[in-house]
N, C-alpha and C positions, 0 to 999 in steps of 0.2 A: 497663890500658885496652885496650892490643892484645890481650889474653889471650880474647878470642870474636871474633876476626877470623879469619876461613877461609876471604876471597875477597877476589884481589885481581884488579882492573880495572885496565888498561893502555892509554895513548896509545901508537902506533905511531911516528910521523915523529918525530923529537926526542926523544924519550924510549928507546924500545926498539934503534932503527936509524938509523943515520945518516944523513937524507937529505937535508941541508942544502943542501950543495952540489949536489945533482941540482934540487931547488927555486927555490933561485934563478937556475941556470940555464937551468932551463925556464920562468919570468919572465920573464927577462932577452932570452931567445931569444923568447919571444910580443910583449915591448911594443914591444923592437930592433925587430923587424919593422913594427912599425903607427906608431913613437915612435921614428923613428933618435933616438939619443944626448939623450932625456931622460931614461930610470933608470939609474940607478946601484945596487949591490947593497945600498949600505944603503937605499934609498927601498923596496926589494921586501923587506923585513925586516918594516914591520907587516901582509904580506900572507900571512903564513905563519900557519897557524891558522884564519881561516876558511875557509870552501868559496870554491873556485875559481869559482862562480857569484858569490857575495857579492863578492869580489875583483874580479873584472873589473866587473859589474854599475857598481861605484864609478868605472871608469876609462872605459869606452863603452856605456853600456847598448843600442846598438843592435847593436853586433858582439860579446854577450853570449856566443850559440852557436860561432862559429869560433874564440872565443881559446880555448874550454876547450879545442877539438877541436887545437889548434895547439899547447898546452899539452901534451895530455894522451900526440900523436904523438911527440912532442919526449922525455916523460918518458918513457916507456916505451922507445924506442931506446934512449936513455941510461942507463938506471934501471942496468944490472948492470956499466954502467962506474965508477959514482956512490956507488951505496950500500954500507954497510959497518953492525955493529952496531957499536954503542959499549962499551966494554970493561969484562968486568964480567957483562952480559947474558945470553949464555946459561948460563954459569955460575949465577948466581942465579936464573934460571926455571927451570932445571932439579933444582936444591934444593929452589925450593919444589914443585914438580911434586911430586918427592919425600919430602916432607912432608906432601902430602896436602892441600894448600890447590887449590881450583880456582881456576882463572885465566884470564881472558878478555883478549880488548881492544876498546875503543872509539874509533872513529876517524873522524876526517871525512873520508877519504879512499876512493874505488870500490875494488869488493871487486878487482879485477884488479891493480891496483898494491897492494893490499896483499897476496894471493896470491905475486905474485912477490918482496916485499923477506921474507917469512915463509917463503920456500923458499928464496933466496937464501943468507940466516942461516940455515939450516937449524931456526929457530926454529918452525916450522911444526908440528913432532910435536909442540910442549908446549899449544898451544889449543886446545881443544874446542867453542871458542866466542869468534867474531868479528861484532861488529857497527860494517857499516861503511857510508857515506853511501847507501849502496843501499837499507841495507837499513828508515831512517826518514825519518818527516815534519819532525821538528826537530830538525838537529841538535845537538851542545854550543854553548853552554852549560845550550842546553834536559836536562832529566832523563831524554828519552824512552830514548836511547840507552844508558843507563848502567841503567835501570829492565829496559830489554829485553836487555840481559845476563843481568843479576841473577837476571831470570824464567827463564832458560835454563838459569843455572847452580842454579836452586831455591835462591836465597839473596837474604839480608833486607839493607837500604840497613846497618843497624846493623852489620853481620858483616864489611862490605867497606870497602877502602880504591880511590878512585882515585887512579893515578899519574900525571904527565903534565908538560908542558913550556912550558905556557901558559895562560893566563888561562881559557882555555874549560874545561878539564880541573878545574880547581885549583874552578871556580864551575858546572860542573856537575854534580861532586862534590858538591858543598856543597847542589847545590837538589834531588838525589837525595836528601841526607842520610847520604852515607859522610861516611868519612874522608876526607882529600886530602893526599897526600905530592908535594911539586915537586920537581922535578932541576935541580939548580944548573949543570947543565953545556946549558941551553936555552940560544938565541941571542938571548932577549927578554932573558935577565941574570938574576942571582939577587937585585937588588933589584927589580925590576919586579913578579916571582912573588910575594915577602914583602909584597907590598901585597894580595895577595888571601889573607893569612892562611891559607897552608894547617896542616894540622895537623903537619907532617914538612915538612922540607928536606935531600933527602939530596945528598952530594956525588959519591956511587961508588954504583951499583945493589946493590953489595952490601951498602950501610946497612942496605938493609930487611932483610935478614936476623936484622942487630941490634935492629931494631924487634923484629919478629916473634920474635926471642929462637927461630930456627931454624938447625942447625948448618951450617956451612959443609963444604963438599964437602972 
């Protein structure tokens, strides 16, 4: 079955890089401020995944604009304290690179913060092709994002796999019409993800190699 797959699409936050702890600190530091001592880190756990507009939108829809902006101040000072890749990653993107699979990412995330966590990880030379909340009308779990990969990297919903770390990923995968492989190392749990049936659940990023039946460095 994987034997005509030659394009894999990638979730950035949770999947590729570790930005957990930059995430919910940048939460925690926006609601602290407007919500002393209502959240707590787990309550800012189902807010990771969609757009920072959807998120707040649910919490004050009239101070929509300044939490992103309070957010976004907040991430970005922090960001290259915070983030790290998860282990395994460049390793395995750079196999497949070398293999010859193109490889993208899609991500609900502005192209600046994912510029810097892609430079960071010095994961930046392996994509040729980044589509990130900038650059669509709907994001995942809508197809538009994963579709305008696709179209970039001149490859068919059939040939690709997406990868990713939450329900959006795993289901707009799926309305694309790839494949969808989840990472059991997300902070939603690896039964949460197995409820949206992806086709792969891998443990260590270097699975997919085994998928893909590509040799290890």
């Amino acid at each position: 079955m994987s034997t005509q797959i030659n394009t894999i699409l990638f979730d950035l936050d949770g999947t590729l890089i570790d930005t957990n702890e930059l995430i919910i600190s940048s939460f925690l530091h926006v609601l602290g401020s407007y919500y002393p001592d209502r959240y707590k880190r787990e309550d800012v756990l189902p807010f990771m995944g969609p757009t920072l507009r959807e998120t707040f939108e649910t919490v004050n829809p009239e101070k929509v604009e300044e939490m992103i902006e309070a957010y976004k101040s907040f991430n970005i000072t922090n960001h290259d304290l915070l983030v790290k890749e998860f282990p395994g990653v460049f390793e395995t993107i750079r196999a497949l690179k070398e293999a010859g699979y193109k490889i993208g990412i899609v991500t609900t995330k502005g192209m600046i913060t994912v510029k810097m966590g892609l430079a960071l990880t010095k994961l930046d030379q392996f994509f040729d092709v980044v589509v990130a909340l900038d650059h669509v009308q709907n994001p995942k779990p809508d197809p538009e994002p994963i579709f305008k990969a696709l179209e970039q990297l001149g490859a068919k919903p059939e040939e690709a796999m997406m990868v990713g770390d939450n329900s959006h990923d795993i289901l707009g995968g799926k309305n694309a019409g790839t494949q969808t492989v989840a990472v059991s190392w997300s902070l939603k749990g690896r039964q949460f993800l197995e409820g949206f049936n992806p086709d792969y659940m891998i443990d260590h990023m270097e699975d997919l190699l085994d998928i893909l039946k590509v040799e290890k460095g």
